[in-house]
Structure formats: C-alpha cells, structure tokens
C-alpha positions as CSV (number, residue, x, y, z in Angstrom):
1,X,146.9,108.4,65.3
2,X,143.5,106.5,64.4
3,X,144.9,103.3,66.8
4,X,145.4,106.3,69.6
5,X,141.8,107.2,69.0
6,X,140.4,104.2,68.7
7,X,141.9,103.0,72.3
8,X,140.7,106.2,74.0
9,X,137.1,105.7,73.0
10,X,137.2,101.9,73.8
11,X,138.3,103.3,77.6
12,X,135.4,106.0,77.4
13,X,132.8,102.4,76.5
14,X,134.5,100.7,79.3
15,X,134.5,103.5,81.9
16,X,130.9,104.5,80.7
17,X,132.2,108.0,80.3
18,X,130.2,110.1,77.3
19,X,126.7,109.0,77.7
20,X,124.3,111.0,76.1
21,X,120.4,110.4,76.9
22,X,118.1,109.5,74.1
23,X,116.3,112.1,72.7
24,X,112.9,110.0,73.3
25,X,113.3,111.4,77.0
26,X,114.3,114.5,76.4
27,X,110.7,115.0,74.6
28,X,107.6,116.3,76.6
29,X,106.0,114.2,78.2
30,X,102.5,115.2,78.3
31,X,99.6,117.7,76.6
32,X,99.5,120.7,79.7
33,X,100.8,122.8,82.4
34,X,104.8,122.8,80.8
35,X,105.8,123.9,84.6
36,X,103.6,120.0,85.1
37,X,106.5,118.1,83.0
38,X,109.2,118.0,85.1
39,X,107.1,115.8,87.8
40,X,106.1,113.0,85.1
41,X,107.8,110.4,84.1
42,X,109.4,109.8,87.4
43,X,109.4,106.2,89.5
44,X,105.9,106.0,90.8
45,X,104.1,102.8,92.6
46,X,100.8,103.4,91.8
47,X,97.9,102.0,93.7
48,X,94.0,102.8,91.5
49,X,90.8,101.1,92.4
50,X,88.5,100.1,90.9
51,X,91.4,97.6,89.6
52,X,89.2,96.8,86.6
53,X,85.6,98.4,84.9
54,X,83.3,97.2,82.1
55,X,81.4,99.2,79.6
56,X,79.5,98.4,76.7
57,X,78.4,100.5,73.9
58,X,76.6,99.0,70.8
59,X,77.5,95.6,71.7
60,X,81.2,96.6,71.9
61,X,82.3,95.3,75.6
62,X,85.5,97.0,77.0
63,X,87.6,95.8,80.2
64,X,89.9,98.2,81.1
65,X,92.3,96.8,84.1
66,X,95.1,98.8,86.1
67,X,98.4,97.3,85.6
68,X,99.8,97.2,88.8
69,X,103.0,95.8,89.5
70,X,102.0,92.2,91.0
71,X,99.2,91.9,88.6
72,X,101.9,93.0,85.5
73,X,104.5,90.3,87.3
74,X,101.6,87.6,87.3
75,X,100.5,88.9,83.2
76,X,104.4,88.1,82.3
77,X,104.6,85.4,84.2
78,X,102.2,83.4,82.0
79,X,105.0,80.7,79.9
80,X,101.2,79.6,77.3
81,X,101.6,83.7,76.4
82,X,105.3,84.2,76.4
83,X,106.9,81.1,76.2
84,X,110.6,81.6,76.6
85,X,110.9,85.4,77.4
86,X,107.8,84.9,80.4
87,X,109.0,86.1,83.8
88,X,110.3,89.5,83.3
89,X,107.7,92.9,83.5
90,X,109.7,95.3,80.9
91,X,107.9,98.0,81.9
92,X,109.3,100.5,85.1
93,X,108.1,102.4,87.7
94,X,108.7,105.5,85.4
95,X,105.3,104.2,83.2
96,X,101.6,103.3,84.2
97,X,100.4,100.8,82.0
98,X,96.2,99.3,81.7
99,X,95.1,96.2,80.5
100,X,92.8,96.8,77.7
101,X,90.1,94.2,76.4
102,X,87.5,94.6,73.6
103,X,85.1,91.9,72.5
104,X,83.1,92.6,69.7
105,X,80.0,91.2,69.7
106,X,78.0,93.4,67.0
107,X,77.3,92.1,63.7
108,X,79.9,94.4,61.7
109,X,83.8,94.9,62.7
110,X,84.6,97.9,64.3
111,X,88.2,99.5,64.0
112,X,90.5,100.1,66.9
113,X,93.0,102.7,67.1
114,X,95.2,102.6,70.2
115,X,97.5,105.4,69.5
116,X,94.3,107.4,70.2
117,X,93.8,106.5,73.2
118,X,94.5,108.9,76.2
119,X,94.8,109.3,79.9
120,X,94.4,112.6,82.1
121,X,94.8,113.6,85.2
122,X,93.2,115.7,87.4
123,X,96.2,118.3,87.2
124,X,95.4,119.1,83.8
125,X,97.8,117.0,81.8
126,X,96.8,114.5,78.7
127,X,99.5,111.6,77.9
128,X,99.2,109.6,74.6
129,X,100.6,106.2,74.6
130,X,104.1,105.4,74.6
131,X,105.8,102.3,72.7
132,X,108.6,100.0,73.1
133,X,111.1,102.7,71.7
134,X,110.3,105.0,74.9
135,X,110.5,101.7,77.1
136,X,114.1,100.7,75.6
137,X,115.1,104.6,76.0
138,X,114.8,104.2,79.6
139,X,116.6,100.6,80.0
140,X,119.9,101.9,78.1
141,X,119.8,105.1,80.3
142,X,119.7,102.4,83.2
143,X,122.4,100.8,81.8
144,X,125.0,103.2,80.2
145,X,128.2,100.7,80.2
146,X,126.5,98.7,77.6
147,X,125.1,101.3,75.8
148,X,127.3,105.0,76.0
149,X,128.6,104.9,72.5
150,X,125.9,102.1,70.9
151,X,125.2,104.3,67.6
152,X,128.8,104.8,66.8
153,X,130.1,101.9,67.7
154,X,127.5,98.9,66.9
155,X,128.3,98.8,63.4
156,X,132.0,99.4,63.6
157,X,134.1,96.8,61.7
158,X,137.3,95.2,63.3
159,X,140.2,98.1,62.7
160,X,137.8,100.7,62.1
161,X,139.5,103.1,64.5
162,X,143.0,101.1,64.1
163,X,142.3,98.9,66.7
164,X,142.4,95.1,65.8
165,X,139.6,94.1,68.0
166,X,135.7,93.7,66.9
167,X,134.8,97.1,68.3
168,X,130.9,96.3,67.5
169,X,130.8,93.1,69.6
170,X,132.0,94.6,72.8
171,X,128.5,96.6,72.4
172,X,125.5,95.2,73.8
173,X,122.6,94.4,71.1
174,X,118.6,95.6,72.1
175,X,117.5,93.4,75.0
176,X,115.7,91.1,72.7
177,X,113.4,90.0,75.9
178,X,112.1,93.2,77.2
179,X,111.2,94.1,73.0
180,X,109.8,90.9,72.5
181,X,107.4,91.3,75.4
182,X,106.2,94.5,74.6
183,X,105.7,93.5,71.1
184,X,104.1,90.4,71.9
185,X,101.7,92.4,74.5
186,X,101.1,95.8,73.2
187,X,97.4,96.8,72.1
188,X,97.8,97.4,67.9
189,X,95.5,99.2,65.6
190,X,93.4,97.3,63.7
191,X,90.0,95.3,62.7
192,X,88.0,93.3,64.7
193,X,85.6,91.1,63.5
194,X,81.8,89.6,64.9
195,X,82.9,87.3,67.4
196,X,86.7,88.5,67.9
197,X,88.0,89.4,71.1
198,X,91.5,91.2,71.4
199,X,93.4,92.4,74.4
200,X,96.5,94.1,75.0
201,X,98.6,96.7,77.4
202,X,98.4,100.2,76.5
203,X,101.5,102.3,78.5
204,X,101.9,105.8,79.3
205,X,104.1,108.4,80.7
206,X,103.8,107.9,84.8
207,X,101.8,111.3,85.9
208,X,102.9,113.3,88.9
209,X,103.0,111.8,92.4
210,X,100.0,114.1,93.4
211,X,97.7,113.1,91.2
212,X,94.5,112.2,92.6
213,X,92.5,110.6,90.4
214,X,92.9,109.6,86.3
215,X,91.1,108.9,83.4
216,X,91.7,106.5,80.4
217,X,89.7,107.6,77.1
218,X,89.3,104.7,74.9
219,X,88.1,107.0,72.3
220,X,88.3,106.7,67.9
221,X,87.2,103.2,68.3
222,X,85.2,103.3,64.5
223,X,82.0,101.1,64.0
224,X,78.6,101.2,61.8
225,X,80.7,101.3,58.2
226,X,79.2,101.9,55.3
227,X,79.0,100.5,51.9
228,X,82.3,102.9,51.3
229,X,83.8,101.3,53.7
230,X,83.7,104.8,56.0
231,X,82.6,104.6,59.7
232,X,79.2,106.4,60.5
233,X,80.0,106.2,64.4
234,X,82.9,106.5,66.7
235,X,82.8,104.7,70.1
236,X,84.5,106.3,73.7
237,X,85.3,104.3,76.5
238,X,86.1,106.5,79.6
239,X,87.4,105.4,82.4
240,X,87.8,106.6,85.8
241,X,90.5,105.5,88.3
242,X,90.9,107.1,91.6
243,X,94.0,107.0,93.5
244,X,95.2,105.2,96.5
245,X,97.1,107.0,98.5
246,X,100.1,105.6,100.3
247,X,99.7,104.3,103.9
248,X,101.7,106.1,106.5
C-alpha cells in the first residue's frame, strides 16, 4: 500500500503534476485600488529617467538609481562584489528594483530602516519592499518540476513512503546563487556612523504597465539622537521617476 503511494507521488514530482503556488504570491500586492492588483506584479521592462538623483538633508547624501536591466546585469556582473555567484541578475521582470546609497557625513549616526521605504504610483497604489522570500516564490513557480512537492518531500528519509530510494534528494534544494545575491545586495536596517557610506538594492512589486510616473520615499531614516538614545528627527528622501514609454 504505502510502496503504491509512494511511486504515484514520485510520478506526480517527475510529471510536475500538483503544484501549488506559494502563498507569498497569492498575497496583495500593493496599498490601493484592490480592482489595481491584478495588473502588478506582472513582467514589465521598465524604462525611468532621471536614471539616478541626489539629495541631501542634514548632511545625509542619498543616491537613489533605477535598476534597469543592463545596469542590474552590469551590478551582478561585478566578480570584487560577488565573487563566485557574479553574473546572474536574480531579480525578474515581475519586480522593479533602485539602487539606494546613503553617506553620512553628519557628526552623529543616523538609523536606516529600509522596510519603510515605499514607492507609489500615479494610479494610487503604495508597494513596501519585497525580500528574497518573494523573489524565490517566483523562481520555484518558474520552475515547478524541481519544486511541486518540495515541503513534503525535502525532508523525507529513504522508505518513507515504502519506496527504497532517497525521496528528499530527487528534490531540488533553494538556488543558493540567486539567495546569496540578494543577501549579499539587499539594503538592511541598521546604523550608520560619521564617515560610513552604505548602499544596497531595495525591490518591489512591478506596478501596472500604465503607470506614468513613480515615486520612491526614503522616509523613517532617524537622526539627531538624544542622550536616551531616541531620535529627535526623521529624514524623507522622495524621489520622482517618470516613465519612458515604449517606442513604436
């Protein structure tokens, strides 16, 4: 009976029959309109300009940089940053993604909280920032051979379901490469010191194909602590990117 069951579900992994998408996209996608959620998150190209602004605010400087797809293919290109896992952009079509960098050059650290940060559209819509979870959700529903049945089966012994083959092995692991370059490059919460400069990528949902023009807040950035330790001022960085719309 249990050897039966155990051959029917390896021929469901094989055939890529039973795969269930991860609940990470079945989520909403953005703050607005709920009739708006069905056109995000789909493949866009995007084209913004300016490509990259500067502001500076208490002598906080901020570069905020479109991540386009040659400039993201040059970024993970660079082997000094990546070393080994360098050539591949694991971000897709299905995400927009900026280049964030802060230098501060106060006298006091100031406090940085990316998961803050937002972008909106001009279609009434505010997206918060996505991680590599959300990314990895959209790679396995790329590729559902090596992933249908992951949570059952990665952890399965040999003869679990009566079957005398290493059920678990014949499941692909997390693509260590496209986790390891988000990791490695994502914008993280933190301090920042006189005289440190940090940069990072901060990814979101992709908005609707009609948008016309976006706008990345770089907002809760905390400065001007007291002897408590507790911020007296909070810095926002916004940003304005209009879009380019496709040639015809």
């Amino acid at each position: 009976m249990h050897r039966a069951f155990g051959i029917a579900l390896l021929t469901v992994v094989l055939c890529g029959c039973g795969v269930r998408t991860s609940s990470l996209l079945l989520e909403r996608h953005a703050r607005g309109p709920i009739a708006e959620n069905a056109s995000i998150a789909h493949r866009v190209d995007w084209k913004l300009e300016p490509l990259s602004q500067t502001q500076t605010q208490k002598n906080v400087d901020v570069i905020a940089t479109f991540g386009s797809q040659s400039w993201m293919k040059d970024f993970f290109s660079n082997r000094n940053a990546f070393g080994a896992f360098a050539g591949m952009n694991p971000y897709f079509l299905e995400n927009i993604v900026f280049y964030v960098r802060v230098a501060n050059k106060s006298t006091q650290p100031i406090l940085i909280n990316p998961p803050a940060f937002v972008l909106i559209d001009d279609r009434g819509n505010q997206y918060t920032p996505i991680n590599e979870d959300y990314v990895n959700a959209i790679a396995e529903a790329k590729a559902p051979v090596a992933v249908a049945t992951r949570g059952m089966l990665e952890d399965a012994r040999p003869g679990y379901f009566g079957v005398g083959v290493p059920i678990g092995k014949l499941v692909n692991t997390r693509p260590q490469g496209r986790f390891a370059l988000i990791k490695q490059s994502s914008l993280q919460s933190g301090y920042l010191y006189p005289s440190v400069t940090y940069d990072g990528l901060v990814a979101f949902w992709s908005p609707s194909h009609d948008t016309k023009s976006l706008k990345l807040v770089l907002t809760d950035i905390k400065t001007d602590f007291n002897a408590n330790n507790e911020p007296q001022a909070s810095l926002e960085f916004p940003f304005t990117f209009q879009v380019v719309p496709p040639k015809k």
